[in-house]
Rosetta silent file (secondary structure, phi, psi, omega in degrees, C-alpha in Angstrom):
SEQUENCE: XXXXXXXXXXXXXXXXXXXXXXXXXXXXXXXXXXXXXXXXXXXXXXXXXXXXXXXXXXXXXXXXXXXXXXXXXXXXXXXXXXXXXXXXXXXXXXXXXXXXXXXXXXXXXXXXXXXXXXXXXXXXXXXXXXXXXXXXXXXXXXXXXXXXXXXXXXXXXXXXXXXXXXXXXXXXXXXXXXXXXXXXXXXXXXXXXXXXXXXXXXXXXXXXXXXXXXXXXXXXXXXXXXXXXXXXXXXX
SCORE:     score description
SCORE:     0.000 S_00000001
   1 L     0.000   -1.297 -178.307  138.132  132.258  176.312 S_00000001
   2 L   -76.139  -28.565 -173.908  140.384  134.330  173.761 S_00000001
   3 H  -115.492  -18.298  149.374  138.290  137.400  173.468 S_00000001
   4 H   -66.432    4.132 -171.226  137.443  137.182  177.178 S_00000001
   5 H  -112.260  -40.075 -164.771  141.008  137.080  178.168 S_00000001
   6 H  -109.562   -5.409  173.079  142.427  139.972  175.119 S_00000001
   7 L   -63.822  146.084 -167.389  138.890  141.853  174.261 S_00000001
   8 H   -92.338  -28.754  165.951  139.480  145.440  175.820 S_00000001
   9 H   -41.158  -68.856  166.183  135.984  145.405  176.248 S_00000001
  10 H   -40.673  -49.166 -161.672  135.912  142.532  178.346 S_00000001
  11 H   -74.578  -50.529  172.017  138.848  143.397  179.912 S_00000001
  12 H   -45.303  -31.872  171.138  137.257  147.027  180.768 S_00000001
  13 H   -45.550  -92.776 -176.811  134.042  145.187  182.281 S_00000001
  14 H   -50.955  -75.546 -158.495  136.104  143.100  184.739 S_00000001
  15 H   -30.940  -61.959  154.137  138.486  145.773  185.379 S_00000001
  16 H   -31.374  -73.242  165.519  135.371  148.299  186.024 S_00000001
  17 H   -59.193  -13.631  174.915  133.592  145.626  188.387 S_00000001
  18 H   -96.860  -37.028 -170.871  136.590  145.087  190.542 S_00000001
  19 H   -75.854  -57.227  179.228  137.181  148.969  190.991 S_00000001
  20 H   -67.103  -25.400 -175.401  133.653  149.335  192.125 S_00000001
  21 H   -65.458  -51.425 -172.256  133.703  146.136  194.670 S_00000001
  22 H   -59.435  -49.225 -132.802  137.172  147.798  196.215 S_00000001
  23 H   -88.988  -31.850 -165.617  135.419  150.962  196.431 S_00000001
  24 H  -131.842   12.214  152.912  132.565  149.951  198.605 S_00000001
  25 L  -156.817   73.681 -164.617  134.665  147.480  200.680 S_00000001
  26 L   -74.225  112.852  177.995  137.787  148.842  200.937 S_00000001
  27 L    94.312    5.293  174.435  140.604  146.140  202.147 S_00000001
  28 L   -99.988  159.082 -174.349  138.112  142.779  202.968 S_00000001
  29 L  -146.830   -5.151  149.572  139.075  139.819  201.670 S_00000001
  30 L   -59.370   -8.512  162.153  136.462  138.356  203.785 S_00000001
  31 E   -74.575 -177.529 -172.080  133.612  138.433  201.568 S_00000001
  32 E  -130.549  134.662  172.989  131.076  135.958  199.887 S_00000001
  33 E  -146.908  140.984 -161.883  130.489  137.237  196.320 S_00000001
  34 E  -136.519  129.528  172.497  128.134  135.391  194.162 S_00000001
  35 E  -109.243  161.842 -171.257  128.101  136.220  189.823 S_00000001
  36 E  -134.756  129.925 -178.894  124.817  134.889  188.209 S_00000001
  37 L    46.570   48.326 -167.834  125.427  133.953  184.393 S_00000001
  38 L  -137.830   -1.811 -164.561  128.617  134.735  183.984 S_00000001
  39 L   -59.218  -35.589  133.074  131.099  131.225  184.519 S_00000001
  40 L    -4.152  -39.418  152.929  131.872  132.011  180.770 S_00000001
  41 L  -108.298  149.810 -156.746  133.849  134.689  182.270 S_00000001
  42 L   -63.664  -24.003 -170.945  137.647  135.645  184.157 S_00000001
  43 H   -85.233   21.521  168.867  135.536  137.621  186.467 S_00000001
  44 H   -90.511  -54.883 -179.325  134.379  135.165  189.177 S_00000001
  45 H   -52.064  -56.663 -171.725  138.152  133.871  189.084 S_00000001
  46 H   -36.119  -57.865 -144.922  139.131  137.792  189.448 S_00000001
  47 H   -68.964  -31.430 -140.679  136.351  138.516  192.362 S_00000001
  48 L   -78.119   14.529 -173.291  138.255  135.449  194.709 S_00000001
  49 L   -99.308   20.451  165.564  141.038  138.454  195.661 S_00000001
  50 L  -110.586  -56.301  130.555  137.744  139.598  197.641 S_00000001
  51 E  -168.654  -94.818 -163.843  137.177  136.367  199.184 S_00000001
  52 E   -87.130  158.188 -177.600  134.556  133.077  198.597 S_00000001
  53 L  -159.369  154.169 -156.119  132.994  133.661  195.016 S_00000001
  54 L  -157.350  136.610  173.279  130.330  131.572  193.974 S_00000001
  55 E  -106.569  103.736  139.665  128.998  130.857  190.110 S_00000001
  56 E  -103.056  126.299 -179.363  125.180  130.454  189.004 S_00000001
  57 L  -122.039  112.046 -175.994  125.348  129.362  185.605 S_00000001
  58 L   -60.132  -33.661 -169.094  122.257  127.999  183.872 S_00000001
  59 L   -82.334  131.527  174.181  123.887  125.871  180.733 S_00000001
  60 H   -62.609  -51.068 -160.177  125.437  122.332  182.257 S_00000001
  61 H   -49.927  -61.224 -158.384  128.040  122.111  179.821 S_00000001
  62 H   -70.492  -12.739  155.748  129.575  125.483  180.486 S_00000001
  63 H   -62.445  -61.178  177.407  129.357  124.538  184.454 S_00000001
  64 H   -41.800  -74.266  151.312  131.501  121.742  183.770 S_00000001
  65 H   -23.785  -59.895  167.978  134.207  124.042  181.612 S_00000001
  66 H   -82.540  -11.994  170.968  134.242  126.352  184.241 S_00000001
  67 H   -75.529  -44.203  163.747  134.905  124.245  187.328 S_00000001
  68 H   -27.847  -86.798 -177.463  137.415  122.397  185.170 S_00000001
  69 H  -107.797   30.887  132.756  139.500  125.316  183.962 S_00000001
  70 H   -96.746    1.125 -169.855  138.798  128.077  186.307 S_00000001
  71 L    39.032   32.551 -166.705  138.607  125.872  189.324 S_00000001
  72 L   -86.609  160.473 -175.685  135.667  128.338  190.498 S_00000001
  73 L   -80.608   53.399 -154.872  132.822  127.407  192.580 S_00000001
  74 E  -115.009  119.698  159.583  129.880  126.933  190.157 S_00000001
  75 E  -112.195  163.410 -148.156  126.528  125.853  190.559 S_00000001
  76 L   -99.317  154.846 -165.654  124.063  125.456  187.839 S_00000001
  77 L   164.910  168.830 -176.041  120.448  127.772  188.032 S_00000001
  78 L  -146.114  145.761  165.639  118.885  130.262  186.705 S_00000001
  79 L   -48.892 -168.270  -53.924  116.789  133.547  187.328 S_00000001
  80 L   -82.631   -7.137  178.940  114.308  133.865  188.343 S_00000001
  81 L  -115.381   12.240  166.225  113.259  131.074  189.775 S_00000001
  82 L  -130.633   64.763 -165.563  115.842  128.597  189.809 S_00000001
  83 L   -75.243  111.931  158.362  118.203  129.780  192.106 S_00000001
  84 L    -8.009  165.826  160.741  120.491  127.709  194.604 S_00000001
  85 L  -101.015  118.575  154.120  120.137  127.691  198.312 S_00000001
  86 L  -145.528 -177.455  172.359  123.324  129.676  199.455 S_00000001
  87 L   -57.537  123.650  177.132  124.829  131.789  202.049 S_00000001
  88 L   -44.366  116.362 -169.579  123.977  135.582  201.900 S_00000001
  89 L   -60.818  113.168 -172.085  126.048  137.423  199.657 S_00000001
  90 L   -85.537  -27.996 -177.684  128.011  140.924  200.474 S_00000001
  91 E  -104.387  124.458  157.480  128.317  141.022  196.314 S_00000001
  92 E  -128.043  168.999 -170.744  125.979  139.454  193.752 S_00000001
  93 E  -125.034  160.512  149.348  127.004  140.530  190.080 S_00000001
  94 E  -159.990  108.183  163.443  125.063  140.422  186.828 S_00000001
  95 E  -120.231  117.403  153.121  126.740  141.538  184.357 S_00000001
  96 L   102.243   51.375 -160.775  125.350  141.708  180.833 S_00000001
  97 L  -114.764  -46.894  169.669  122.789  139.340  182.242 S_00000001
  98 L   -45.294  -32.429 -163.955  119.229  141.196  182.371 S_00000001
  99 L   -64.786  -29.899 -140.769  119.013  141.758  178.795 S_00000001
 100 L  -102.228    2.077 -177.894  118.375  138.561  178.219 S_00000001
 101 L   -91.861  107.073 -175.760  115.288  137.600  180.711 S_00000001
 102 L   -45.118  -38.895  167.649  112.747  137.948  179.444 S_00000001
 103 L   -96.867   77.321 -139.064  111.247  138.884  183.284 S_00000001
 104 L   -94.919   28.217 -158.037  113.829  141.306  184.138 S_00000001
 105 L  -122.347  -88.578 -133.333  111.355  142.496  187.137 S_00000001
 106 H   -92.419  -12.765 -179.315  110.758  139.381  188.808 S_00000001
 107 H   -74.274  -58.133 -160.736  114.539  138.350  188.174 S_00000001
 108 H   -37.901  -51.856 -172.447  115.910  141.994  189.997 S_00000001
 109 H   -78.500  -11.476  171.578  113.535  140.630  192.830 S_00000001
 110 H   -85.304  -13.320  162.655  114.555  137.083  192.973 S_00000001
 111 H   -67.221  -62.351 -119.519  118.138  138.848  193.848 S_00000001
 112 L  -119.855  -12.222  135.955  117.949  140.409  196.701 S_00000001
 113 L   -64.855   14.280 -170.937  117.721  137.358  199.304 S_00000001
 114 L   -80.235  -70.274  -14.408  120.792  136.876  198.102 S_00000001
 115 L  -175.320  130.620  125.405  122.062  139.877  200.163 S_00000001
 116 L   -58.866 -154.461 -158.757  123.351  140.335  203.213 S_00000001
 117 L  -103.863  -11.605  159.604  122.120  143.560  205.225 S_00000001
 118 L  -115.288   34.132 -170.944  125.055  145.864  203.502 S_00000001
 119 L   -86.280  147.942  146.914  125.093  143.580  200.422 S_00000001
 120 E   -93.862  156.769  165.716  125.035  145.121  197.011 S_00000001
 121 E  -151.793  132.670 -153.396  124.471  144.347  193.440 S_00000001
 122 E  -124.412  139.551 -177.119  126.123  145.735  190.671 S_00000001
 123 E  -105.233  143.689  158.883  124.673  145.263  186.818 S_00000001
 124 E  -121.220  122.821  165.679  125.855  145.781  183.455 S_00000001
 125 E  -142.899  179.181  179.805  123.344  145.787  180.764 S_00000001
 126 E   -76.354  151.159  159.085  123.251  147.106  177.022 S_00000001
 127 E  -114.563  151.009 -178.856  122.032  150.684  176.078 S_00000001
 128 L    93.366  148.449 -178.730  120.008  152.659  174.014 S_00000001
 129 L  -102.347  -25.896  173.151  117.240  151.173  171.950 S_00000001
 130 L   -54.043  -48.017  154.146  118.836  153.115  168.820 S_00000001
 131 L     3.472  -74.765 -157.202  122.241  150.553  169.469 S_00000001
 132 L    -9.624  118.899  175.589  119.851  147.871  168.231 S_00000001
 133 L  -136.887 -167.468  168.945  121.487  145.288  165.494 S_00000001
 134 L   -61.455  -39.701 -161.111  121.958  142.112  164.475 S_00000001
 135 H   -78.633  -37.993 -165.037  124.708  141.921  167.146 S_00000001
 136 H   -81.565  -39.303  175.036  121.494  141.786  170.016 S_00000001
 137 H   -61.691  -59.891  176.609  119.820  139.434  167.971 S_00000001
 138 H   -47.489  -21.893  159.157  122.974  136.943  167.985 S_00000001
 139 L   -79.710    2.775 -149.781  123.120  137.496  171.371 S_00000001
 140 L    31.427   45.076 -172.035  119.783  136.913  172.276 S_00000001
 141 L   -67.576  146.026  174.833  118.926  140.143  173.920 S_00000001
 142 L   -70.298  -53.303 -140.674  115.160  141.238  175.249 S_00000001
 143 L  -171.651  122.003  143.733  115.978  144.742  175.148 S_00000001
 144 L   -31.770   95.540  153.545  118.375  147.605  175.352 S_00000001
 145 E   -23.942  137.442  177.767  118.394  149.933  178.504 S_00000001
 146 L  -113.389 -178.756 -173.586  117.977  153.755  179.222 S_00000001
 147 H   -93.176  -26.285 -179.103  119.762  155.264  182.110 S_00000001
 148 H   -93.912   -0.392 -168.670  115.697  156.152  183.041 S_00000001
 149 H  -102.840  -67.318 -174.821  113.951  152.859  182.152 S_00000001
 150 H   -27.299  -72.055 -171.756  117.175  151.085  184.710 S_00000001
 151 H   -66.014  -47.380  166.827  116.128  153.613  187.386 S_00000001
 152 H   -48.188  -30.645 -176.115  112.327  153.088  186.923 S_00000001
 153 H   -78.513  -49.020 -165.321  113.035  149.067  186.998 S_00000001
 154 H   -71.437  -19.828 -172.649  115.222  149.030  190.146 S_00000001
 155 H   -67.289  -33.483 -174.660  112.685  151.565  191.756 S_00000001
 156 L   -91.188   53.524  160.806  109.422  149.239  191.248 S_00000001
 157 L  -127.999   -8.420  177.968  111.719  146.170  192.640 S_00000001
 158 L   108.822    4.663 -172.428  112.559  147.734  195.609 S_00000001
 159 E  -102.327  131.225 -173.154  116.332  149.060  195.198 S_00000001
 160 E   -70.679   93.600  176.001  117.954  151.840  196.357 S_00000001
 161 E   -40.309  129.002  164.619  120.232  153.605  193.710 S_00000001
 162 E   -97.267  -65.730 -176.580  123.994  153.792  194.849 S_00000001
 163 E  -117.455  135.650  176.650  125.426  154.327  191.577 S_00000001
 164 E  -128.652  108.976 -161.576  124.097  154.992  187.912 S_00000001
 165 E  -158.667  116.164  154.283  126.337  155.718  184.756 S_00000001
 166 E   -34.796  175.159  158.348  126.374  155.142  181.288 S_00000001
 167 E  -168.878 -148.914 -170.032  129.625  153.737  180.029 S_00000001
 168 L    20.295   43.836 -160.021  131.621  152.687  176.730 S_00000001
 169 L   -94.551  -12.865  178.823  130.600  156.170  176.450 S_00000001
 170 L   -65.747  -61.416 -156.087  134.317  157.517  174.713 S_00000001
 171 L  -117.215   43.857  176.237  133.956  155.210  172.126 S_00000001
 172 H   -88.856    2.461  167.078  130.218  155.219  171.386 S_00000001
 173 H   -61.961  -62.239 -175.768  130.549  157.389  167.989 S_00000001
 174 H   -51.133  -18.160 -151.654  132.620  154.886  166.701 S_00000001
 175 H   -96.937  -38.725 -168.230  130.183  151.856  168.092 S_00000001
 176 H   -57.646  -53.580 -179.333  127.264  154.101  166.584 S_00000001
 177 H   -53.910  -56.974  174.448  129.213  154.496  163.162 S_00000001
 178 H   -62.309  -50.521 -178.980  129.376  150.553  162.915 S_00000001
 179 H   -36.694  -60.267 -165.996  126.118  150.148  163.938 S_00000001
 180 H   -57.548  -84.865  142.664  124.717  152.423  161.280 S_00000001
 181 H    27.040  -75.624  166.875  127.044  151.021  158.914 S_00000001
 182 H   -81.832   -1.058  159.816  126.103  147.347  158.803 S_00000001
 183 H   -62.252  -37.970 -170.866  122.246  148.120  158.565 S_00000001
 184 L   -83.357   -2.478  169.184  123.419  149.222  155.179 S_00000001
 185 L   -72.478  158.368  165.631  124.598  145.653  154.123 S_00000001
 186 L   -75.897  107.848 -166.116  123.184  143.523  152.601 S_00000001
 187 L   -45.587  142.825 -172.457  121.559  140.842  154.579 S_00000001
 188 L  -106.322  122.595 -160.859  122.763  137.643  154.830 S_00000001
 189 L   -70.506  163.678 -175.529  120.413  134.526  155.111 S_00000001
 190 L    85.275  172.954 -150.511  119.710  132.472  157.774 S_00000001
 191 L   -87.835  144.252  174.805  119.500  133.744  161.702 S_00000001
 192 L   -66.011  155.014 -175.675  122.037  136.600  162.670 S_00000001
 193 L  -108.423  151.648  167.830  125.468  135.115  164.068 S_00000001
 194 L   -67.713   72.967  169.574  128.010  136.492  166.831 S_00000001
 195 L   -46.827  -27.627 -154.770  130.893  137.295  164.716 S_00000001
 196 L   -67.079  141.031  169.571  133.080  139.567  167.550 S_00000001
 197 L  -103.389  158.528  165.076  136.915  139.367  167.436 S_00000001
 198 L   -82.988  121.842  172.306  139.665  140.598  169.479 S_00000001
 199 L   -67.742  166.624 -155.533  141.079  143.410  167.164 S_00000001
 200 L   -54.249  142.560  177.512  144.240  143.415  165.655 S_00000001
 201 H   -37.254  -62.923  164.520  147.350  144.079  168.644 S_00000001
 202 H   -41.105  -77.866 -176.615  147.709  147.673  167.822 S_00000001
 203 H   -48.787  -58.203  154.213  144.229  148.701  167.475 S_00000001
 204 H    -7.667  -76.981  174.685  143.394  146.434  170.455 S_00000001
 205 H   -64.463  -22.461  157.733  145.439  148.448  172.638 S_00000001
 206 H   -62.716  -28.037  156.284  144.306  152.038  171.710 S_00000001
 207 H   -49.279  -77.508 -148.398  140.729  150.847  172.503 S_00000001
 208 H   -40.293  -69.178 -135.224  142.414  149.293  175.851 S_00000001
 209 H   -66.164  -30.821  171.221  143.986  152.382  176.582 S_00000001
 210 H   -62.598  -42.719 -165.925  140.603  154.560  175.833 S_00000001
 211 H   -61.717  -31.397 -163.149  138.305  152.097  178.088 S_00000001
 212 H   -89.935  -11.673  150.932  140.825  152.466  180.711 S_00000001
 213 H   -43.718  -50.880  166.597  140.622  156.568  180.446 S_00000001
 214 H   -56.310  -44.073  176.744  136.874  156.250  180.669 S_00000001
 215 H   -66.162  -37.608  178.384  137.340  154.239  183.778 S_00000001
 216 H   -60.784  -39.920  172.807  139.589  157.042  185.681 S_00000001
 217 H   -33.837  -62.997 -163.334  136.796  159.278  184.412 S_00000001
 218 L  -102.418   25.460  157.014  134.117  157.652  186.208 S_00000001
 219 L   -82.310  -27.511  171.066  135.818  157.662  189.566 S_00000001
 220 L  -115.984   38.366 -166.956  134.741  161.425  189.856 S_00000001
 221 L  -178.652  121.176  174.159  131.831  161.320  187.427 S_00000001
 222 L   -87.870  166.960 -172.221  128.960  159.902  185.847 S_00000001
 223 L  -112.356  136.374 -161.867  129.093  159.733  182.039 S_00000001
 224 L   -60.172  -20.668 -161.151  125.898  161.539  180.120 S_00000001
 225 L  -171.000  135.952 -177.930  125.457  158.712  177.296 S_00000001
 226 L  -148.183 -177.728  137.524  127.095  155.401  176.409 S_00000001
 227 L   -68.185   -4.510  167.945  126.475  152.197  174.873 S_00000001
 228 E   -82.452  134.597  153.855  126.662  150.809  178.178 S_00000001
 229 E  -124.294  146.968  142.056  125.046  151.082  181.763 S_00000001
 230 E  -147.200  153.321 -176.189  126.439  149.987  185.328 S_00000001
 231 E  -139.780  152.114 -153.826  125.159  150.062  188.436 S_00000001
 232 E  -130.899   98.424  155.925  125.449  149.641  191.939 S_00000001
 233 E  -132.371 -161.673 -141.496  122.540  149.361  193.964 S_00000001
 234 E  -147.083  147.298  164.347  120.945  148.173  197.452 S_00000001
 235 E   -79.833  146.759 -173.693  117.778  147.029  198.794 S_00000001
 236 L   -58.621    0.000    0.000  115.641  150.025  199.643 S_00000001
C-alpha cells in the first residue's frame, strides 16, 4: 500500500477518477459505484464521498486485506463471467483492468448490466504498443491501447463515447527515454519482475506537481498522445 498511497502516479489516477465522477454528477452523494479489480487500491475507499461503493476483486486473499484494512465493501469475481448479482450501478470503474483479459470484448459487455439508465463507466488502460517492456510483462498485460483501437472496442460492444484522452502525456518523453533505455540492458534471467518504487521525496513531488498540471489541462482538453488512456463512456 506504500506506492499506492505516495506514487504520484497512483495518486494522479485516483485524483483523475474522482474529478471525472464530480463532473458528471455534480453534488450526489447518493450514488452506488461499483470498481472491478481494483480492492488493491485507495480508490474504492476515495469513491464512498459519492456514496455506496462496492469492490469486485477476483484474488481471495486480497478480498480479505481489503475488507480488513479499508473496511470497503468487497466481493470476490471476475470478468467476464464471474460477476456478482448487485444493484445497478450509476459508476462502474476499471481502471488499469482491461489490459489484462485476455477477452477484453466480452468483458466491456459483461459491464454494462451493471448500469443504471444514466450509469457510466470510466477505464484506464496502458498505451501505445511502442511503450511495450518488461514492465507489461511483470504485470501481466494482454496488450497496450491506441486512442483508435479503445474507440473501435467500445464501438463493437455497444458504448457510446463521452470522453476519450490520452494521459501521462507531460511526462511521456521521459517514460519513453526509460523505456528505450532498459531494452539496452542486459537481460536478467528468470521471468521479468515488478520492480516500481515511489521516487525519492523531491523528485516524487515534481512528478506530483506535473501529473497534477496535466490534470487542469484536461478539464478543457483532450491530450494528443500519452502513455495512458481514460475514458468515460455510456451504453449506446
Amino acid at each position: 500500500m506504500a506506492i499506492e498511497r505516495g506514487h504520484f502516479w497512483r495518486n494522479a489516477k485516483r485524483q483523475l477518477v474522482l474529478e471525472l465522477i464530480a463532473e458528471r454528477f455534480p453534488g450526489r452523494r447518493d450514488l452506488h459505484l461499483v470498481d472491478i479489480g481494483g480492492a488493491a487500491s485507495l480508490i474504492a475507499a476515495d469513491m464512498q464521498a459519492f456514496g455506496r461503493v462496492e469492490t469486485v476483486e477476483p484474488d481471495a486473499a486480497m478480498v480479505a486485506v481489503a475488507r480488513s484494512a479499508q473496511g470497503i465493501e468487497v466481493h470476490q469475481g471476475n470478468l467476464p463471467d464471474g460477476l456478482p448479482s448487485m444493484a445497478p450501478a450509476h459508476v462502474v470503474t476499471l481502471l488499469d483492468v482491461v489490459e489484462h483479459i485476455e477477452d477484453d470484448e466480452t468483458a466491456l459487455r459483461a459491464v454494462k448490466p451493471l448500469l443504471t439508465p444514466d450509469g457510466v463507466v470510466i477505464i484506464t488502460v496502458p498505451a501505445l504498443k511502442w511503450l511495450w517492456s518488461d514492465h507489461d510483462v511483470a504485470l501481466h498485460h494482454k496488450r497496450r491501447y491506441t486512442r483508435e483501437s479503445l474507440a473501435q472496442l467500445f464501438e463493437i460492444c455497444g458504448y457510446r463515447i463521452e470522453r476519450l484522452s490520452y494521459w501521462t502525456s507531460l511526462l511521456l518523453p521521459l517514460l519513453a527515454g526509460s523505456r528505450a533505455a532498459s531494452k539496452l540492458k542486459p537481460k536478467k534471467s528468470g521471468p521479468p519482475v515488478y520492480d516500481v518504487k515511489v521516487p525519492a521525496m523531491p523528485i516524487n513531488a515534481v512528478l506530483d506537481g506535473v501529473m497534477t498540471a496535466e490534470r487542469k489541462l484536461l478539464k478543457h482538453r483532450d491530450m494528443p498522445l500519452g502513455s495512458s488512456l481514460c475514458a468515460v463512456i455510456r451504453p449506446a
